[in-house]
N, C-alpha and C positions, 0 to 999 in steps of 0.2 A: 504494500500500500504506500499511497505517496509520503512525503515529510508533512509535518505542517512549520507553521512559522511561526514565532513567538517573539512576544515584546519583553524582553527578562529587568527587572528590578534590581538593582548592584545593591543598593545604599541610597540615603538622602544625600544630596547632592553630585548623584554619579549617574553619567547619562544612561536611557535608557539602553540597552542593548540587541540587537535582535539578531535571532541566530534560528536555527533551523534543524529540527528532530524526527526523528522517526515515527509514524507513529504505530507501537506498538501491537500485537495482539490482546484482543479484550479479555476477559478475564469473567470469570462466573458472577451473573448477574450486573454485567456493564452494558452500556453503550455507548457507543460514537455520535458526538455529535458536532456539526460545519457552527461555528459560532456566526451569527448574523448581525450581532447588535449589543453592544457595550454600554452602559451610562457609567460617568466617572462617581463612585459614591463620596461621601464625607471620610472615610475612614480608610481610602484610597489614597486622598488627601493627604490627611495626617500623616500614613505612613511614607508617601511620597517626600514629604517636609520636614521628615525624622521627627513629629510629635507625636509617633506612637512605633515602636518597637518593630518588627517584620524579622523573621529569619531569611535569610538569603543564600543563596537569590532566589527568588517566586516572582510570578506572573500575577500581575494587579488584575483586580477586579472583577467582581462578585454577582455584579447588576447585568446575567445574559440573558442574550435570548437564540433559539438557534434549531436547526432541525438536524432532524434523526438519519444519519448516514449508515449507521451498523448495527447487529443486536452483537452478543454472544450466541450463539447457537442454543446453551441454554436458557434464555430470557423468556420471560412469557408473554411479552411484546404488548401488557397491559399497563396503563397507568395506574396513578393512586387510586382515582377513582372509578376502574376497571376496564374504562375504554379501550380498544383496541387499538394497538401503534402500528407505524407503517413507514419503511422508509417515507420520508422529504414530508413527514409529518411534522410541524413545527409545536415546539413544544416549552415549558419554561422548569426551572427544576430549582430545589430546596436550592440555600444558599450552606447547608452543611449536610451529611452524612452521617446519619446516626443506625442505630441497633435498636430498630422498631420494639423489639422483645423487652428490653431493658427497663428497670425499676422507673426511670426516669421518664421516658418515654410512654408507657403505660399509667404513669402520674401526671400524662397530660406536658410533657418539658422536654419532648426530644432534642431540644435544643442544647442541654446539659447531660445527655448523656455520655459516660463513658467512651472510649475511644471513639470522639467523634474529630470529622473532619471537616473541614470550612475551604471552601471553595475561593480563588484568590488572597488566598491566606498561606498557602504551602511552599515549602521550597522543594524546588528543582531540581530531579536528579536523572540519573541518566535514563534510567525506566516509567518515571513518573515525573512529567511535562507539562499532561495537557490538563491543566486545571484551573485555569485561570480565566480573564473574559482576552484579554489581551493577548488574542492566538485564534490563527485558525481553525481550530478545532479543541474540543472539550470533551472529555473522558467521565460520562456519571458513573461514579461508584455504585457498589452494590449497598442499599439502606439509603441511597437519594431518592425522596418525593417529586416525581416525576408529573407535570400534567400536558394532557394536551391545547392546547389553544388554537383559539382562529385564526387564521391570515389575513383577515380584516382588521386587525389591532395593529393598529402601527408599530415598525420594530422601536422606535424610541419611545413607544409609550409601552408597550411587553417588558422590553428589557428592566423596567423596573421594578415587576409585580412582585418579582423576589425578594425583593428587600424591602423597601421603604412601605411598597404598598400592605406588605402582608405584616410588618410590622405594627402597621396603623391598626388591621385590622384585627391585629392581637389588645393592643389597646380599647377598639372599642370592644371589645369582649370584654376586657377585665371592667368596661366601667358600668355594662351594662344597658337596657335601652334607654335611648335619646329620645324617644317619643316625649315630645313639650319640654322638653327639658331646656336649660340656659347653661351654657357649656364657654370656655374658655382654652385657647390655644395660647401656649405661649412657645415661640419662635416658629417664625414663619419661611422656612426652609421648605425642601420635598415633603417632609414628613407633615411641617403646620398645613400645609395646602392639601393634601391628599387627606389630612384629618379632617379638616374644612368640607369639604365634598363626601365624607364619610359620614360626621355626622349630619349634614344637609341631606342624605337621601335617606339618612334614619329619622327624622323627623323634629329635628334640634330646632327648637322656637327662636333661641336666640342664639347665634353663633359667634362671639366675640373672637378677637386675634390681636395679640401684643408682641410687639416688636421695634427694637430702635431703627429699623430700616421701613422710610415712609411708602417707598416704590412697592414693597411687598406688601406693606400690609393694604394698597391698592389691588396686590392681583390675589391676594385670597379674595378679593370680594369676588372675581370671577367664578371662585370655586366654593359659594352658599356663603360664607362669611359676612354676616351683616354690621357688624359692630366694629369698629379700631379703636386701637389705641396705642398710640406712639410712646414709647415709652425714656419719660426725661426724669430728672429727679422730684417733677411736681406732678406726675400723674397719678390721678387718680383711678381705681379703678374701683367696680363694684364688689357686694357684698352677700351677692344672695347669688352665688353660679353654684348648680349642682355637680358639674364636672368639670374639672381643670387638669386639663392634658399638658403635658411641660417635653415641647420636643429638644428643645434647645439644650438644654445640660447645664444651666448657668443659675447657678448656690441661688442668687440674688430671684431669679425666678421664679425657681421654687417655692421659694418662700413668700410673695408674695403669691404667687398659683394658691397656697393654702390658706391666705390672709383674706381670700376671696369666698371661700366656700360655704354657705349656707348650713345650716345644721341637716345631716345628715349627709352630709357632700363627700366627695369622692375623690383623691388626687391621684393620675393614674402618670405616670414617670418614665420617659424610654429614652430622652436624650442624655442621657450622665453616663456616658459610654467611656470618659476620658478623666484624668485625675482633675480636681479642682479639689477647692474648700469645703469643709464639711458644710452640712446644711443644718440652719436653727432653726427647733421644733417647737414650737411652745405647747408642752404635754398638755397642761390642763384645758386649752383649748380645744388640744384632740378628744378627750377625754370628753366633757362637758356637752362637745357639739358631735360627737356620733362621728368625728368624721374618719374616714378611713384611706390607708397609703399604698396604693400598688405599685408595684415596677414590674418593667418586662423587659427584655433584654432577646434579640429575636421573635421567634414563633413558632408556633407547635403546629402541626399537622394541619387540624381543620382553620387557622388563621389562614395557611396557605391556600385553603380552597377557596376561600373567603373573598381572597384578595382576586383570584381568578375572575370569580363568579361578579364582583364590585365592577372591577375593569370591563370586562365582557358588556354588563347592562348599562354602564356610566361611560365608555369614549368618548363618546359621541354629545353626550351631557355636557361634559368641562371640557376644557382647552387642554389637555394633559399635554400636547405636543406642543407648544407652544411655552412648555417649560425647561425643555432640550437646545438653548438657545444659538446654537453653534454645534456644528457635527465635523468630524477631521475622521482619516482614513486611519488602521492602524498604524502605517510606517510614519505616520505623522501624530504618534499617541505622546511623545515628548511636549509636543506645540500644545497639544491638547491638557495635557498635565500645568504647563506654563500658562494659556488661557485662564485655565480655573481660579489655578492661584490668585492671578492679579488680576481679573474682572469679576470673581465671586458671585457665577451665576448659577442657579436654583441646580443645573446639570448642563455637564458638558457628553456627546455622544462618539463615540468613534463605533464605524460603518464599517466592519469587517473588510467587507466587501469593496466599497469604495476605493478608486485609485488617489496616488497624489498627484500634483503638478505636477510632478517631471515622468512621471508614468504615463498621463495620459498625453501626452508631445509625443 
């Protein structure tokens, strides 16, 4: 079988490298699949910028999307949720590898189970390559959640069901229904805007969104968000939200997220993915007013279907593609990586497929 081609990670501040691998025979319970569609995540970022650690060298990123080139001979060529697969089926799959059997995983947290494996997170060796979104091709493990999808879903709006979207909709699970409720986002990144449209199609009365960036908190409103609020050291905000969702990861957030919440309120927590300051709780409040602290950190199985199932009925709803503001080829994923940094937009995409300037001359 052919090579594929790969964008390799050194270190923060060492260029990207791209070189070119075999790619190997599959393995019991794998498949092959042609990557189509890349979104750069936040935590691509970071490691990009050495603000968060990476073994090396590995193949960045997490957010594919990409169809089905090979089974192993013995696959049983169904998805998670039983459909039948087929080559040039296009398809989107867990962002880790887990042991469905496992304590963890049967508690509902596959995402913490034991020997699990996270995808654009691995390093590179000479038999295992293809794992990443920056490459040709991608190799699912055996215990990846595999689904199928349409080909009506645009590859920059698929590519992110894995992560961000199915994230969210691990959150709204933990917070419960939004039917009438008054709900709070605080940071309005992929995640605040995808939550925006999450709870808008659950039936959130009020949808508020806080953020020091004024442009954003313009275009959650495209995505149900009714309510802003720019956040300077005199703003104020309300006191009666049943849910306050905190994507951003910022102590100070936080903590106003639960200075907001009504008695019997709910703070559901997924951006503190990275070290900062501890966060101040005032017990007796929690205590007094019923209110209650969830985090989530990934998602578990049926969040995945969730987000499928969101995406699939909502495309066409929101603007989702109009949050991919810039698309670059992969031989040009360095440009792409340099974009982000220094124009800090909601995603950046590289197009597998796509040639560069000097390819297409």
């Amino acid at each position: 079988m052919k090579n594929a081609t790969l964008i390799v990670f050194n270190g923060a501040g060492k260029a990207l490298e791209e070189m070119e691998t075999p790619i190997p025979e599959l393995q019991p319970g794998e498949i092959l699949i042609e990557n189509l569609y890349t979104t750069i995540c936040g935590s691509d970022l970071h490691t990009f910028c050495g603000l968060r650690n990476e073994a090396v060298p590995t193949v960045l990123g997490h957010e594919i999307v990409g169809e089905i080139v090979s089974f192993h001979s013995g696959h049983n060529k169904k998805d998670y949720l039983g459909n039948l697969l087929e080559i040039g089926d296009r398809v989107t799959w867990s962002i880790f590898a887990s042991n469905a059997n496992s304590d963890k995983a049967r508690a509902g947290m596959p995402q913490k189970s034991d020997g699990l494996f996270k995808y654009g997170h691995a390093t590179v060796t000479e038999t295992d390559a293809l794992h990443g979104g920056l490459s040709t091709h991608c190799i699912l493990k055996n215990g990846t959640t595999v689904l199928k999808i349409s080909k009506g879903i645009p590859l920059k709006v698929a590519a992110t069901i894995n992560c961000a979207v199915a994230t969210v909709a691990g959150a709204i699970r933990l917070s419960g229904s939004l039917q009438g409720k008054k709900v709070l986002i605080s940071g309005v990144g992929l995640l605040g805007v995808v939550c925006a449209a999450m709870c808008s199609a659950d039936g959130a009365q009020e949808i508020h969104v806080a953020d020091v960036n004024e442009a954003r908190l313009n275009l959650a409103t495209s995505f149900g968000a009714n309510v802003q609020h720019l956040l300077t050291d005199e703003t104020l905000l309300p006191n009666d939200i049943d849910v306050a969702f905190d994507m951003s990861g910022s102590p100070d957030a936080m903590e106003s997220g639960l200075a907001t919440l009504a008695v019997g309120g709910t703070a559901v927590w997924i951006g503190a993915v990275f070290k900062n300051r501890e966060v101040r709780v005032n017990a007796e409040r929690v205590v007094r007013n019923l209110i209650t602290i969830k985090g989530l950190h990934n998602y578990n199985y049926e969040d995945f279907v969730a987000a499928v199932q969101f995406i699939e009925n909502n495309y066409t709803k929101f603007p989702f593609e109009d949050l991919v503001s810039a698309e670059f080829s992969l031989r040009d994923a360095e440009s792409a990586f340099n974009y982000a940094v220094a124009d800090k937009p909601i995603r950046v995409g590289i197009n597998v497929a796509k040639k560069t300037d000097d390819e297409q001359q």
